[in-house]
C-alpha positions in Angstrom: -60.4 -24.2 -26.9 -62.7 -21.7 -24.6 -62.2 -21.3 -21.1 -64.4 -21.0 -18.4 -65.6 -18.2 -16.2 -68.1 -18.0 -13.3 -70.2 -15.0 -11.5 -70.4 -14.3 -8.3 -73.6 -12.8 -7.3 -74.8 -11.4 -4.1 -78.0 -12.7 -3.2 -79.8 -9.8 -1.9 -82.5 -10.5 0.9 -81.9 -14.1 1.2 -81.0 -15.4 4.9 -79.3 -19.4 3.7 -78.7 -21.3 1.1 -82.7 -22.8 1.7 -84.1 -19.2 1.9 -82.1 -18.9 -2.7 -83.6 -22.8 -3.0 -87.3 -20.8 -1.6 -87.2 -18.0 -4.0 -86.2 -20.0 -6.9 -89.2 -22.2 -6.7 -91.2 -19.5 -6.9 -93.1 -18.2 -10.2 -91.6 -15.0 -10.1 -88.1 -16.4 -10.7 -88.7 -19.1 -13.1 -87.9 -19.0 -16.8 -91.6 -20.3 -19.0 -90.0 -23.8 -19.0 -89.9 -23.9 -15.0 -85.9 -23.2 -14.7 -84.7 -20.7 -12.0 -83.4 -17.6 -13.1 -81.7 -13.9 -12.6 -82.4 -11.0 -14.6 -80.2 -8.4 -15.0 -79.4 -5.1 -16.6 -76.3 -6.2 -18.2 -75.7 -8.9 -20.6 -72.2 -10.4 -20.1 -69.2 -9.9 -22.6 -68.0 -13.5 -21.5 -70.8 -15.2 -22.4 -68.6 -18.2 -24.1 -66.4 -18.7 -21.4 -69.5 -18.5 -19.3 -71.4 -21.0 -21.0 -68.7 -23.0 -20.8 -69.1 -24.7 -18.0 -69.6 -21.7 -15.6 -71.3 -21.3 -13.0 -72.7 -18.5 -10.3 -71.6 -18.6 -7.3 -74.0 -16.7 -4.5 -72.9 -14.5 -1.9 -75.3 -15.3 1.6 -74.7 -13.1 4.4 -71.4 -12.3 3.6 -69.8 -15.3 2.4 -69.7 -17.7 -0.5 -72.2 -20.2 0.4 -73.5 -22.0 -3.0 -73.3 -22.4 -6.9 -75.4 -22.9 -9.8 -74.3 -23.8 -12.8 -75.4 -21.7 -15.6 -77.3 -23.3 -18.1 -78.3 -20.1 -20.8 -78.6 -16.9 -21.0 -82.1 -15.5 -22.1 -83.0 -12.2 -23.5 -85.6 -10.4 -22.1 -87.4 -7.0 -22.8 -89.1 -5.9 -19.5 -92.3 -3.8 -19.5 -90.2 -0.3 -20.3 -88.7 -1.9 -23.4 -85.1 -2.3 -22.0 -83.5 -5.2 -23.1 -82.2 -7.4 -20.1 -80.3 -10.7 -19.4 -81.8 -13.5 -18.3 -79.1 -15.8 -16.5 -80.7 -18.9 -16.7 -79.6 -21.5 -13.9 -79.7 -25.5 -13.3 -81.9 -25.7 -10.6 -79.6 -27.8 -8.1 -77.5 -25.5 -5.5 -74.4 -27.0 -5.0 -73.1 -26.1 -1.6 -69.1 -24.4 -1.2 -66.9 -24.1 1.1 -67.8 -21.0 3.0 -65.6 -18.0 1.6 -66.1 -14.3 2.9 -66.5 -11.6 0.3 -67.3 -7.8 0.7 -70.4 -6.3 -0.6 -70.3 -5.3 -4.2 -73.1 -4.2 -6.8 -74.2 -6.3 -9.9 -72.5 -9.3 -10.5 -68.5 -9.8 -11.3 -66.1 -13.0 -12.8 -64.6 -15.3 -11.2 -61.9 -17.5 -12.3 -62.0 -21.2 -11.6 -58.6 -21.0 -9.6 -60.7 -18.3 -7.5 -63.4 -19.8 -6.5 -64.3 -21.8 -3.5 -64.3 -26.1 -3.8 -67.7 -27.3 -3.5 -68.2 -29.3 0.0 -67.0 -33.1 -0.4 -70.1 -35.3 -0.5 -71.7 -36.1 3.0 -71.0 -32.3 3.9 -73.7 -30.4 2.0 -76.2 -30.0 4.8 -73.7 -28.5 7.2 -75.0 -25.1 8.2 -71.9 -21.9 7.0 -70.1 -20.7 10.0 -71.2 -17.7 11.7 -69.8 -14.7 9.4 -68.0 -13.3 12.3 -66.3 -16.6 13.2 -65.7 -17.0 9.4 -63.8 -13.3 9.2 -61.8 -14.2 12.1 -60.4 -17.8 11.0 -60.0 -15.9 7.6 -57.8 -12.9 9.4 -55.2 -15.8 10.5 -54.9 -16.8 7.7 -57.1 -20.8 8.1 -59.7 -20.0 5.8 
């Protein structure tokens, strides 16, 4: 049996979860067949475990905020012939419970038992803490 394995992505230039839910709508990040997606350089070695099930889960300001889950993964050959990876996403966000993360480049796994819960129904439209409130609940240890 294959196991599962998520991303964790930062989303670069995006101010909330709404600002992801903006840019996804938009034509520029939309697979032919209408379904938000991220390109990127590298094609993932995990692809089973990812398509398992996975999903990516998007870094905003500093914290875990949301998740998509990952529906395919596309090839694509940009205008200077490199071959890229297309990580095709469902297009619902699923908000998380807020989780702080340091900057990183490109994207990395992350284990089920590593990853945030999503927010219990009734809670998705609350607004992430402020990050600095967030680093300082997560320094004593409540986060």
């Amino acid at each position: 049996m294959s196991k599962t394995v998520n991303l964790i992505k930062l989303s670069v230039g995006t101010e909330s979860v709404e600002g992801l839910a903006e840019w996804h709508a938009s034509k520029r990040a939309q697979t032919p067949d209408g379904l938000p997606r991220h390109v990127t350089r590298m094609w993932p070695k995990r692809e089973t475990e990812i398509l398992n099930g996975g999903s990516i889960y998007w870094v905003i300001k500093g914290s875990i905020q949301c998740r998509q889950v990952i529906k395919r993964l596309d090839e694509v050959i940009g205008s200077d012939g490199i071959r890229r990876c297309a990580i095709v996403l469902e297009p619902e966000l699923i908000r998380t419970q807020s989780s702080l993360k340091r900057p990183f480049q490109g994207w990395r796994y992350l284990t089920p038992q590593d990853a945030p819960m999503d927010l219990p129904e009734g809670r998705e439209a609350e607004e992430a803490l402020p990050v600095e409130l967030n680093q300082a609940l997560a320094e004593i240890g409540v986060l």
